[in-house]
C-alpha positions as CSV (number, residue, x, y, z in Angstrom):
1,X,-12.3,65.4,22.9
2,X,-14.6,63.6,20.3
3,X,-13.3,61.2,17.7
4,X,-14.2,60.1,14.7
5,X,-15.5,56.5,14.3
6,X,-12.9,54.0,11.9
7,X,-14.4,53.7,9.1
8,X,-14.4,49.3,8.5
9,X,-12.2,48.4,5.6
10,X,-14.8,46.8,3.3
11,X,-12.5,44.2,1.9
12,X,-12.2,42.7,5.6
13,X,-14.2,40.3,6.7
14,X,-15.8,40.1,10.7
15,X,-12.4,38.2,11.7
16,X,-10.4,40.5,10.6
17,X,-8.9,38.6,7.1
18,X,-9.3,40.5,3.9
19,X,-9.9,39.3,0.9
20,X,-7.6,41.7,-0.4
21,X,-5.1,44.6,-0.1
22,X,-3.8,47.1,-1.8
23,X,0.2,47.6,-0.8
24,X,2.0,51.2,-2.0
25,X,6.1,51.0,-1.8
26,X,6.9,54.7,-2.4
27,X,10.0,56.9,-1.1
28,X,13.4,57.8,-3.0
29,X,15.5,54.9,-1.6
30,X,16.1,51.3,-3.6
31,X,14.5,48.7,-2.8
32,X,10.3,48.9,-3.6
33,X,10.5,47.0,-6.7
34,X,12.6,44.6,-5.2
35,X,9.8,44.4,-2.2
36,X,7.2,44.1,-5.0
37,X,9.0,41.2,-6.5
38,X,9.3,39.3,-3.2
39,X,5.4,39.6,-2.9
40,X,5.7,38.4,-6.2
41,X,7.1,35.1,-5.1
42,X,5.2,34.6,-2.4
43,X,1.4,34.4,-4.3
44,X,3.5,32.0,-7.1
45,X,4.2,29.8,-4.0
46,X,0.6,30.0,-3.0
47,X,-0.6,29.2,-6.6
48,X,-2.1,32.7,-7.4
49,X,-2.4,33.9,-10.9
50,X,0.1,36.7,-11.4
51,X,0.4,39.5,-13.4
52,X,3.4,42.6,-13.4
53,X,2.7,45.6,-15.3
54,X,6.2,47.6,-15.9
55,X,5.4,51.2,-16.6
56,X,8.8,53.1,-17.5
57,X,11.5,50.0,-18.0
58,X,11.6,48.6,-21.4
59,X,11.7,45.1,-22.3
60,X,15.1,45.4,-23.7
61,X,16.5,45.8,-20.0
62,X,16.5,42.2,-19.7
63,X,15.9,42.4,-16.1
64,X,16.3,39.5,-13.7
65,X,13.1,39.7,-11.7
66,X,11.4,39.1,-15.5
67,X,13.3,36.0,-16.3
68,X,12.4,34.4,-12.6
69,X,8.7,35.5,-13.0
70,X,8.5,34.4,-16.6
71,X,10.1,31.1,-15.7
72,X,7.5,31.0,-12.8
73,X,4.5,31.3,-15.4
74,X,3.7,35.5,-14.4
75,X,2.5,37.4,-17.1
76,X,4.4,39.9,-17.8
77,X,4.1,43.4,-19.5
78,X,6.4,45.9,-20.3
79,X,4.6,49.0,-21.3
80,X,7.7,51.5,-21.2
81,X,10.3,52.1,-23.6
82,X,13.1,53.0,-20.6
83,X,13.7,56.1,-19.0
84,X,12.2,59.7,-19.9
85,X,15.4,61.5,-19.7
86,X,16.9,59.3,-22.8
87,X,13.3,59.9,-24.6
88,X,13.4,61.6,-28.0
89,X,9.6,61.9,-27.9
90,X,7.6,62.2,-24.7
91,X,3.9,62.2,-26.7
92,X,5.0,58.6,-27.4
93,X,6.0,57.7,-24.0
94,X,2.7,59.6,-22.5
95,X,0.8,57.2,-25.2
96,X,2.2,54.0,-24.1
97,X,1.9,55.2,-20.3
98,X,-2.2,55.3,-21.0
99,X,-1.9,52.0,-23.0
100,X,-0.8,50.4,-20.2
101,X,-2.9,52.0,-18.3
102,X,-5.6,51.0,-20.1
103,X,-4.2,47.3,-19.7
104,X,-3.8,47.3,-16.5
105,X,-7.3,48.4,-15.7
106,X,-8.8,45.7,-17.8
107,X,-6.6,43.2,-15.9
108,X,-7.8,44.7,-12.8
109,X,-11.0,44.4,-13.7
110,X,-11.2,40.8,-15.1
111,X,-10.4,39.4,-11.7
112,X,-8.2,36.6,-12.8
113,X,-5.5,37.6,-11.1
114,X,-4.8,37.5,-7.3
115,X,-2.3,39.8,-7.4
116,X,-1.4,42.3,-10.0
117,X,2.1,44.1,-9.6
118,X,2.1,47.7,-10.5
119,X,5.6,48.6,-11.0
120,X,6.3,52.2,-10.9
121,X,2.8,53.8,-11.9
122,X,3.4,56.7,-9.5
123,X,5.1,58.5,-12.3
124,X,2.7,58.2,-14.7
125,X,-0.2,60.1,-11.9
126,X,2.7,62.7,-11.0
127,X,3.6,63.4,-14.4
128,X,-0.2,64.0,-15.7
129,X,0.6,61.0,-18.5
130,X,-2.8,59.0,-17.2
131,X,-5.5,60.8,-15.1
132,X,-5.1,60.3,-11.4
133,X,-9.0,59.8,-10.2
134,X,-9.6,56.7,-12.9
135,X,-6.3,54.7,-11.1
136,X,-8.1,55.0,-7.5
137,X,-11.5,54.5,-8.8
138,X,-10.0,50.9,-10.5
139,X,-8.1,50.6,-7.0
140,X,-11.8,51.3,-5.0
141,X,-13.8,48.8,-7.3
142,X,-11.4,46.1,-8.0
143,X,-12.9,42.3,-7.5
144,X,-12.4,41.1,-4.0
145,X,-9.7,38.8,-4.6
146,X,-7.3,41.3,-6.8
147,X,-4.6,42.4,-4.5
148,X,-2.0,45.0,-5.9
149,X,1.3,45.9,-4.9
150,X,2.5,49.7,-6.3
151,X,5.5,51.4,-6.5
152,X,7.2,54.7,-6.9
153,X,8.3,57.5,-5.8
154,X,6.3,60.2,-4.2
155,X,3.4,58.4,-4.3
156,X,0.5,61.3,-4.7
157,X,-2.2,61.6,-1.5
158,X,-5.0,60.2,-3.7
159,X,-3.2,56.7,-3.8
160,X,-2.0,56.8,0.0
161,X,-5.3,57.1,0.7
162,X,-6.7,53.9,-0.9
163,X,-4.2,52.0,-0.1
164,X,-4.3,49.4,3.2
165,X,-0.3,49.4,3.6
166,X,2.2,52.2,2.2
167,X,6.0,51.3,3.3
168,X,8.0,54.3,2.4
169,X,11.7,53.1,1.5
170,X,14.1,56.0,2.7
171,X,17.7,56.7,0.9
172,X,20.1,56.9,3.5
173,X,23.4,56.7,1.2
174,X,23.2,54.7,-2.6
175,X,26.0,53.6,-4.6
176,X,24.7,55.9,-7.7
177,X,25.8,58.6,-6.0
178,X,29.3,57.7,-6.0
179,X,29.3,57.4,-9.7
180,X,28.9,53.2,-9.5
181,X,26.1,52.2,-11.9
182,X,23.2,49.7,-11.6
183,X,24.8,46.1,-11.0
184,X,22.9,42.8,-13.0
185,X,21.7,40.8,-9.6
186,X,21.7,43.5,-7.1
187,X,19.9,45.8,-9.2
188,X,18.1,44.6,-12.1
């Protein structure tokens, strides 16, 4: 049986180290913003330039990981106004998606940053708000040096497929379910 040859992974160099990755947290469980934000830590303590882009949370969430990464000196974006089922007008939401959209290509693009965190964007491709092919294209061309770290659920093929690591977080029970809402420190 014939195979296929790997392709190389252009971002590698001949040892094996890349200059960068591109790291996909998808699946319906919690926990892949929370991963995110631990990678988040980790290139603060290794004096990288970091930037989150938050596509559906609002600022007004006052969420903990923001204060931390503020505190750290991340730049921070909220480009949501909260969730889509409390929206009164989803032309506005689907505006601000492609507005941050638009920002975080730029920011991809600049290379300034080592890592860039791109904090639920997989609803924005599986909701049509932003076109799909201009994400992976950024993704595909990005400087060397710009990792990213996405998350969402159901993360489309498309984005698998540029991506060096995908971790799919898996609900096995959640305390939602139960009726027991999101708790400051554990969840925001």
């Amino acid at each position: 049986m014939a195979t296929e040859p790997i392709e190389e992974n252009p971002a590698a160099d001949k040892s094996g180290f890349a200059k960068s990755v591109v790291v996909v947290n998808t699946g319906d469980g919690k926990g892949k913003s929370t991963s995110a934000f631990g990678v988040m830590i980790r290139g603060v303590a290794r004096g990288w330039n970091v930037a989150v882009l938050q596509f559906i949370k609002s600022g007004e969430w006052n969420v903990g990981e923001e204060k931390i990464g503020e505190q750290l000196g991340v730049e921070w974006f909220n480009e949501g106004e909260g969730f889509t089922w409390d929206s009164d007008n989803i032309d506005h939401d689907k505006a601000l998606a492609q507005r941050g959209w638009d920002r975080a290509a730029a920011l991809i693009a600049a290379g300034e940053h080592e890592l860039i965190i791109l904090d639920e964007l997989t609803y924005l491709i599986n909701w049509g708000w932003i076109e799909a092919e201009p994400v992976y294209e950024a993704i595909r061309s990005r400087p060397e040096k710009v990792n990213l770290v996405i998350t969402g659920r159901d993360a489309p093929q498309g984005l698998l497929d540029v991506a060096d690591t995908v971790s799919e977080v898996r609900k096995i029970k959640h305390a939602f379910d139960s009726g027991i809402l999101a708790k400051k420190g554990i969840d925001y």
